[in-house]
VEXMI-611850 format. One line per field, with one value per residue (C-alpha): z negated, y, x negated. Coordinates in steps of 0.5 Angstrom, whole numbers. Each point is the difference from the previous one (the first is absolute). Example, Ala and Ser with C-alpha at 12.3 -4.5 7.8 and 13.67 -1.06 7.14 Angstrom:
<pts>
w	[-16|2]
v	[-9|7]
u	[-25|-2]
</pts>
This chain:
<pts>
w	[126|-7|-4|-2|-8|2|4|-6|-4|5|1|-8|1|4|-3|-6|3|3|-8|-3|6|-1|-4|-7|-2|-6|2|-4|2|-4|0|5|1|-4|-6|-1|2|-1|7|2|-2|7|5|2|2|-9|-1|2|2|2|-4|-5|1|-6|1|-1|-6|-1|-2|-1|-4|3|-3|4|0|5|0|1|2|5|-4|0|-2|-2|-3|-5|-1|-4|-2|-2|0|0|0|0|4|0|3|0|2|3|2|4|-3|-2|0|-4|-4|-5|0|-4|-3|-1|1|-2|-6|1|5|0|3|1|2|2|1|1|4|3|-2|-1|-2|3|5|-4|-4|-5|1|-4|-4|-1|-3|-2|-2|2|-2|1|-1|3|0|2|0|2|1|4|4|-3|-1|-1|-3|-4|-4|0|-5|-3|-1|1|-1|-5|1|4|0|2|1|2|1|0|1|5|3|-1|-3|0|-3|-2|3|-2|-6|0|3|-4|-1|-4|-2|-1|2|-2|1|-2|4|-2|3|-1|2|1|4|4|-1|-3|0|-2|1|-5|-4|-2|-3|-3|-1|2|-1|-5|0|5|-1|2|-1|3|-1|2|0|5|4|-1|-3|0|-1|-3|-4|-2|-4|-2|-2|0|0|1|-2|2|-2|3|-1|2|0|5|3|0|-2|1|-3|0|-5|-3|-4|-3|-2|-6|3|5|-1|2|-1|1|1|4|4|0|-2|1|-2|4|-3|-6|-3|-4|-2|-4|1|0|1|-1|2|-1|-2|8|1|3|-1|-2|2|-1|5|0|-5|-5|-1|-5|-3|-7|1|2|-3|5|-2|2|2|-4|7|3|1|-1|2|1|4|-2|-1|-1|-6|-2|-5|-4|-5|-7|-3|6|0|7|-2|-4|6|6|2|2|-3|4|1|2|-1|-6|-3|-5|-4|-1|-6|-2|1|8|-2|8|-3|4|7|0|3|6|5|1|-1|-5|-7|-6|-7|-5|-2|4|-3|6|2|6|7|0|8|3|6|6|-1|7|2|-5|-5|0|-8|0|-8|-6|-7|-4|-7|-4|5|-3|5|-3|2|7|1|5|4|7|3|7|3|-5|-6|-7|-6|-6|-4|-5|-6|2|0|4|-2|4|-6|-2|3|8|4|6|4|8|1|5|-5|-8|-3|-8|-2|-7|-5|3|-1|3|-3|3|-3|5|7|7|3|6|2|6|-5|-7|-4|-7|1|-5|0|-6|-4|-5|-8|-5|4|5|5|-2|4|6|-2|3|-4|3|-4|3|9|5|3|7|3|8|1|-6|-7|-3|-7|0|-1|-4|-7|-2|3|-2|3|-6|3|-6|5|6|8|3|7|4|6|-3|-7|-2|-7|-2|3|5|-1|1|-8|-6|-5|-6|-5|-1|0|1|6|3|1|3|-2|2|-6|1|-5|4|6|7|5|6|5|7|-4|-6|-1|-6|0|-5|-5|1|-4|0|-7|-3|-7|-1|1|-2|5|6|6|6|7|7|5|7|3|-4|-8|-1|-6|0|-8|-5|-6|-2|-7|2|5|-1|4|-4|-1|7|5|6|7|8|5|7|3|4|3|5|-5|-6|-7|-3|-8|-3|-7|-1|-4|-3|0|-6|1|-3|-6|-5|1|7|-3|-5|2|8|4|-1|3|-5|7|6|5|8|4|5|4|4|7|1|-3|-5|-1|-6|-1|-6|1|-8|-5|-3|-7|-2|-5|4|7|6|8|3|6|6|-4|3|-4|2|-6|4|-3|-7|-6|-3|-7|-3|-6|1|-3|-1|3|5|4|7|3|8|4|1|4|-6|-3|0|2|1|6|0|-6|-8|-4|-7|-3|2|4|-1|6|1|-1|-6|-6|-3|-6|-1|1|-6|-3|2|-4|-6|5|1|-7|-2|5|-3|-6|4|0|5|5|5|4|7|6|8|3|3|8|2|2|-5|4|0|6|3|1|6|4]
v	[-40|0|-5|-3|2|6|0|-1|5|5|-3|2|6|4|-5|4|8|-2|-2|6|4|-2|3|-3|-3|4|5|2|8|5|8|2|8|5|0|7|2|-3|-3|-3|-6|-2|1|-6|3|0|-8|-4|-5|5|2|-5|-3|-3|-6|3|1|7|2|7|-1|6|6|1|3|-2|6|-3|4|-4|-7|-6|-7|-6|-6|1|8|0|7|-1|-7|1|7|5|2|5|0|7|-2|7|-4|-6|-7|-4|-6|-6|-7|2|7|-1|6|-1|-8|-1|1|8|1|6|0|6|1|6|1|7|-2|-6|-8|-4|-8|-7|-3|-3|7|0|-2|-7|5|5|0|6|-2|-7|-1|7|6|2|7|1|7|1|8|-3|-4|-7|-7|-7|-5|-7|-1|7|-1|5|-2|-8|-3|0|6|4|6|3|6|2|8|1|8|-1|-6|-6|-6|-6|-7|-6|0|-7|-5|-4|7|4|7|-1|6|-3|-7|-3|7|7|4|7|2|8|3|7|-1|-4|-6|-8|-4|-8|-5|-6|1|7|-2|3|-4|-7|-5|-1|6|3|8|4|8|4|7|2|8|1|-4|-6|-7|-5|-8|-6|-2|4|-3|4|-4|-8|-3|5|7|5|8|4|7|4|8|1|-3|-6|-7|-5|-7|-6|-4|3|-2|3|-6|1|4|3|8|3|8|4|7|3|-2|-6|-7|-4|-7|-3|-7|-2|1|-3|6|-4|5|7|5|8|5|4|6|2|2|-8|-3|-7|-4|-6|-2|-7|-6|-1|5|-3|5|-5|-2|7|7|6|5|8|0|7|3|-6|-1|-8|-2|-7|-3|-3|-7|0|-2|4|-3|6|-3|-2|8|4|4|2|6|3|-2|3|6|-1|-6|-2|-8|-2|-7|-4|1|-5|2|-7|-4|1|-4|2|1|0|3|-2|4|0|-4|0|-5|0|-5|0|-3|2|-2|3|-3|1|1|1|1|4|-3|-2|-2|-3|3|-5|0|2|-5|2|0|-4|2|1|2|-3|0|-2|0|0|1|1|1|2|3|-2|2|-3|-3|-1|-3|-2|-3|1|-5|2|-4|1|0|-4|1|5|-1|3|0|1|3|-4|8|-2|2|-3|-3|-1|-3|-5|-3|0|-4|0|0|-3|3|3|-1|2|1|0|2|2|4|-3|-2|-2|-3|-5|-3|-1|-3|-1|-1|-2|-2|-4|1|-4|-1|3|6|-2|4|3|-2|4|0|2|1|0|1|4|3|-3|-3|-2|-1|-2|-4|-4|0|-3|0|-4|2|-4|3|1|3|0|2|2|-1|2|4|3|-4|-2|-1|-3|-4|-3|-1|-4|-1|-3|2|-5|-1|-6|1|0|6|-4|2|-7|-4|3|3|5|7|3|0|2|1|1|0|4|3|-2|-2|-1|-3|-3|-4|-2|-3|-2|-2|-5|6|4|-2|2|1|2|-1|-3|7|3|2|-3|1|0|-3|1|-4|-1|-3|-4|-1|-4|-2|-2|0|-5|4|-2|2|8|-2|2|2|-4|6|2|0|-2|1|-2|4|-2|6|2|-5|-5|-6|-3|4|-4|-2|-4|1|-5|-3|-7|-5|-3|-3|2|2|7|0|2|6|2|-2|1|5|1|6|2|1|-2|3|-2|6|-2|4|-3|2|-4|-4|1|-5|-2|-4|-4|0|-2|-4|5|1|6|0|3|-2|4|1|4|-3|-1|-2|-6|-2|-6|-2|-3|-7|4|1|5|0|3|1|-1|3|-5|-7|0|-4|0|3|1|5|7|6|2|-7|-2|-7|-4|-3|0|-3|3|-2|1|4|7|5|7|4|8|-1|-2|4|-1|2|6|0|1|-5|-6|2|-2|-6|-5|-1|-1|-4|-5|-1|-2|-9|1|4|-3|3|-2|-1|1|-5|0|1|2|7|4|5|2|0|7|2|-1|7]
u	[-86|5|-2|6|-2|0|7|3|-3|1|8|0|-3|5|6|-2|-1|7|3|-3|4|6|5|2|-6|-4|-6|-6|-1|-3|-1|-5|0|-4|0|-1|8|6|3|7|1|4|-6|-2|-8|0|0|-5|6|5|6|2|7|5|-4|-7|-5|-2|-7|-1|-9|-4|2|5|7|5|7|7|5|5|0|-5|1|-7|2|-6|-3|-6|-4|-6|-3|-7|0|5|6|6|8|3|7|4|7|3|1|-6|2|-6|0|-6|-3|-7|-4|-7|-1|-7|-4|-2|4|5|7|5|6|4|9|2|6|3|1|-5|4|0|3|5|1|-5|-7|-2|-7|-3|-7|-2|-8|0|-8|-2|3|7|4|7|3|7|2|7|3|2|-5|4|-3|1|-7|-3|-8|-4|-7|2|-7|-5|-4|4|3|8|3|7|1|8|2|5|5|3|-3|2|-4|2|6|3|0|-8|-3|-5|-3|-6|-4|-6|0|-6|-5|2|7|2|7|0|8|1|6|4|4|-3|4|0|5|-4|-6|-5|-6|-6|-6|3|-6|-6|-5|4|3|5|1|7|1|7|0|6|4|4|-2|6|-2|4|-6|-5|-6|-6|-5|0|-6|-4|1|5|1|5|1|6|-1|6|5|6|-3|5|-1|4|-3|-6|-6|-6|-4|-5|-7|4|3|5|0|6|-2|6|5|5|-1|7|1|5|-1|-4|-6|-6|-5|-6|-6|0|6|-3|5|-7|5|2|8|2|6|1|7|2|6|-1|-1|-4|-6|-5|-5|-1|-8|-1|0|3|-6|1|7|2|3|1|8|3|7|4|5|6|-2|-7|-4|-6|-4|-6|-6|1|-1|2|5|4|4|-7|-5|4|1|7|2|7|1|7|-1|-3|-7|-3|-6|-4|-2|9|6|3|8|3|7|7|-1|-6|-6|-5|-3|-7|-6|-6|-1|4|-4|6|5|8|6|5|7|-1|-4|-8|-1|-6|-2|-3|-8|-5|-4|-4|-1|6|1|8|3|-3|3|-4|3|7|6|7|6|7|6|-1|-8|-3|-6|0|-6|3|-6|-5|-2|1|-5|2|-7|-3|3|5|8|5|8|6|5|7|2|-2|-5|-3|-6|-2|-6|-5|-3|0|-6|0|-8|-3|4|6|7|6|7|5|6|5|0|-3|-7|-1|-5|-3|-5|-1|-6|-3|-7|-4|-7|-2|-6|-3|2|-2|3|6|2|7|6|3|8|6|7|6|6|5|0|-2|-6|-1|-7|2|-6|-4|-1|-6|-1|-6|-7|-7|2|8|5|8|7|5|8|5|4|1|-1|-5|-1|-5|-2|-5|-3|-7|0|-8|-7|-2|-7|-6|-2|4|-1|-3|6|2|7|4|-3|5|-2|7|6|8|4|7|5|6|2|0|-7|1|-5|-1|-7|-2|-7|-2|-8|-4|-1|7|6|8|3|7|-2|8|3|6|3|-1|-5|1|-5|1|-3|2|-7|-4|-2|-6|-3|-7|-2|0|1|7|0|-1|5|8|5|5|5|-1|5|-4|4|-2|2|-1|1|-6|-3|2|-4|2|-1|-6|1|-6|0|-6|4|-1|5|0|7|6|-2|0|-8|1|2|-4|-7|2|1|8|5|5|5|-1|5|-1|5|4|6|5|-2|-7|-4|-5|-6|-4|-6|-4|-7|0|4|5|2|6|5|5|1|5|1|4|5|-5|-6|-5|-5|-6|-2|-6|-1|-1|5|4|2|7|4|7|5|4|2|5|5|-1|6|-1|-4|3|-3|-5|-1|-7|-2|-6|-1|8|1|1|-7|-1|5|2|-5|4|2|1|6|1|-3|-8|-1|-3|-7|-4|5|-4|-6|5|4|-6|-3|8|1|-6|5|5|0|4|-4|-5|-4|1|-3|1|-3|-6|-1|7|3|4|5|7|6|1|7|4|1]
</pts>
């Protein structure tokens, strides 16, 4: 009698021989048949399991070989686990997840194409270890192999190599994927033949202690990025054949040796460790980018051929001659020798990624080029730039930073900038003279460092052309940093003026770090925040500035006596946004009195623009002073329980309410506040006006009263 313990396992039992029978539940079967000849893969009686299906993982441990003519399919294959195991495929389509050639320590693994496919279910198969953590061979004589990560030698200790004679090869097939000879281990690709192809990233010695060894004799190798060496070792040695690299890298310790053959740079290259031509007959071309050869010296090249694409840059070491080097020397785009200043003459120009240390006198186009994932380096100019006669720098996406104590200029005779993001570095200067540079973000940031030596400032000087930043400028930072306007525009969304931080840099009072210094031109912005350790100043200019707001400026310092805006035109624009524009001045009220301008924050002209079509809204968060005050027709003002101070130009007698007259809360106030439509004095005038007005016994300062709402009739349509 059947306990019932017993019934229950034996229930379990036949429950789990039907699971393992049913179909799409994975298996464990293994290769059985004598190990002394090679049998077909699709004969059930070689399997322990049966033949595997595209669910089931494949073991192929007892030194055997299976032959697969019409196809296979497996989830996981694994030759050589324990001990060694060999697939010879002949044709079909052999469909896997993974396939893993010698698993285990001491184990070998081999695999054989000769003909057919061999991919994954969705295309191509997700890897291909070619010495797991044993010792794994792969030779392909035809047929076509797909995989996404394909890895030679990918475990500390093991062993990889790919034999290419014949073929297409195709690994790495999509952003994120890798082919790496010699992972962790020691890979070797050998190419007599056939075609390799990457879609992403070739390396050669991929981690530390890893290396990595590709002999190209014939055939054709084309990748997106080609890495020889990165943390470990690489050497590449090219005795026949088509190499097609996109973006190349040498990197020191590693070798590439051009003996024969054609190595064609398509994108751009940085070549830090050992070039030798090793005096065979090979050619060397430049289609693309920028080529750079200045930490290297090309050794025996006398018979090879050089040549270059129209808008490339080849850059040669300090001392090296091309046009004696190369035995046939025909460059069509620029070539530069390190160690002098790159002249980039009106007409020419390159687009690459790299790093230029010379300094860059410009009327042509400089491109940067979008960087791979990695490295994510995309141009770097690291010295001096002048553009002039319409020269440019077109980064798009990518960031320029300007280096520590160097300057970049845009000439009074044009040139033009497009980038991401521009960042000045301690030291450095931008002069803008005229032309146009547009940018999303600007910022000068500088890093304070204690007396007795201070860092030197990040400046930026506009006296002329047009400066937009779309996003934000900053000119902050825990040392100093200023912004220079004599001329020109500038227009932002937002700008932050003052390094917000929780400790103070011990200069002493004053303590502001950051400055704006406008003199003359136009600044137009959405924001303007000045913070504890930030100042605006106008330094009683001539000709008179002009700030544009149409969001919100906010003063949070109290440092009024670096403060000056006095011959500044300030106007309001409510144009954007569907909330009032925002003025605080943190101005104190000290009544109406002259000391309200002189030790406050004060506004030469305050304008609050309006149109007759809708109304415009304005508020205070602060008292208020300004010389000159305007709005325009359809203006509204909530002066917010707080006061604004102006500077009649003359007492007048109320004479009724036209369309453009403005009025408080429906009645005239203290003197005449001047409409659009009627003439303002020219705007550097006032910085002469208001101290006359002081003289004159007649002329009070006028008050608006406090709490009310300041606004001007529409016209009737």
């Amino acid at each position: 009698m059947l306990t019932q313990p017993k019934m229950f396992f034996l229930a379990a039992a036949a429950f789990l021989t039907v699971l393992a029978a049913a179909p799409g539940v994975a298996l464990d079967t293994y290769w059985v048949h004598d190990p002394g000849t090679p049998a077909a893969w699709e004969d059930p009686l070689n399997w322990d399991n049966g033949v595997p299906a595209s669910v089931d993982n494949a073991y192929i441990d007892n030194d055997g070989a299976a032959l697969i003519y019409n196809g296979a399919a497996a989830s996981q294959l694994r030759l050589g686990r324990n001990a060694s195991g060999t697939v010879i495929q002949e044709g079909g389509t052999t469909t896997l997840y993974s396939l893993d050639l010698g698993s285990l320590t001491g184990s070998t693994g081999i695999y054989y194409l000769n003909a057919g496919e061999l991919a994954g279910t969705s295309g191509a198969l997700e890897s291909e270890m070619v010495g797991s953590s044993g010792n794994g061979e792969f030779n392909q004589a035809g047929g076509a192999n797909t995989v996404r990560n394909l890895s030679l030698g990918y475990s500390a200790g093991s062993s990889g190599t790919y034999n290419l004679s014949g073929g297409d090869l195709s690994a790495a097939v999509d952003t994120g994927s890798l082919e790496c000879v010699g992972y962790n281990g020691v890979g070797e690709f050998n190419q007599t033949g056939g075609t390799h192809t990457v879609g992403s990233n070739l390396t050669l010695g991929y981690m530390t202690g890893s290396s990595g060894a590709y002999n190209l004799q014939d055939g054709t190798l084309t990748a997106v990025n080609e890495f020889v060496g990165r943390s470990g070792t690489g050497a590449f040695h090219q005795t026949g054949g088509t190499n097609n690299p996109g973006y190349f890298n040498v990197v020191t310790g590693s070798s590439y040796v051009l003996e024969g053959g054609t190595l064609n740079i398509e994108g751009s290259a940085l070549i830090q460790g050992t070039f030798d031509c090793a005096n065979g007959d090979a050619a060397l071309n430049v289609n693309g980018g920028l080529a750079d050869f200045s930490n290297t010296t090309i050794t025996n090249s006398g018979s090879t051929s050089f040549s270059s694409a129209a808008n490339t840059l080849t850059i040669f070491a300090s001392g090296f001659d091309p046009s004696t080097a190369f035995g046939s020397y025909n460059p069509a785009g620029m070539v530069h020798v390190a160690g002098n200043t790159l002249v980039v003459h009106a007409g020419e120009g390159f687009t690459g990624r790299g790093t230029i240390n010379d300094p860059i006198e410009c009327e042509g186009a400089i491109t940067a080029a979008t960087p791979p994932t990695w490295p994510t380096t995309s141009l770097q100019l690291n010295n001096d730039v002048r553009l002039f006669n319409g020269g440019s720098l077109n980064f798009a996406s990518q960031s320029l930073n300007v280096a520590s104590g160097k300057t970049y200029t845009i000439e009074a005779s044009g040139g033009s900038i497009l980038a991401s993001y521009i960042s000045l570095q301690n030291g450095s200067t931008f002069i803008q003279k005229s032309g146009t540079n547009l940018v999303y973000s600007l910022s000068l940031n500088s890093s304070y460092t204690y007396p007795p030596n201070p860092t030197p400032e990040p400046r930026y000087d506009l006296s002329g052309g047009d400066l937009m930043a779309v996003g934000a400028e900053s000119i902050d930072g825990s040392g100093i940093s200023s912004f220079n306007q004599s001329g020109g525009t500038n227009t932002t969304k937002s700008l932050y003026i003052g390094f917000q931080s929780p400790f103070d840099p011990p200069v002493g009072p004053p303590y502001a770090s950051d400055a704006y210094n406008i003199t003359g031109g136009t600044l137009t912005s959405g924001r303007i925040v000045i913070t504890v350790k930030g100042y605006f100043n106008d330094s009683g200019a001539l000709y008179t500035p002009r700030i544009c707001v149409w969001d919100t400026f906010l003063n949070r310092t109290d440092q009024w006596e670096l403060f000056h805006l006095t011959s500044t035109d300030m106007v309001l624009w409510d144009g954007v946004l569907t909330t009032p524009v925002v003025l605080n001045m943190k101005s104190l009220d000290k009544g109406a009195s002259w000391d309200g301008y002189t030790n406050n924050f004060a506004l030469g002209n305050l304008i609050f623009s309006g149109s007759a079509d809708r109304t415009f809204e304005y508020r205070l968060d602060s008292d208020v002073y300004t010389y000159g005050l305007s709005l325009q027709e359809g203006a509204h003002l909530d002066l917010n329980g707080y006061t604004l101070y102006y500077v009649p130009m003359g007492v007048t007698t109320y004479t009724g309410l036209g369309a453009s007259t403005f009025c408080l809360n429906g009645t005239w106030s203290n003197g005449r506040i001047i409409p659009i439509q009627t003439s303002i004095p020219e705007p550097g005038a006032f910085a002469f006006i208001a101290p006359a007005l002081i003289g004159i016994a007649m002329m009070a300062v006028r008050k608006v009263r406090k709490g009310c709402a300041l606004s001007v009739a529409r016209s009737a349509k």
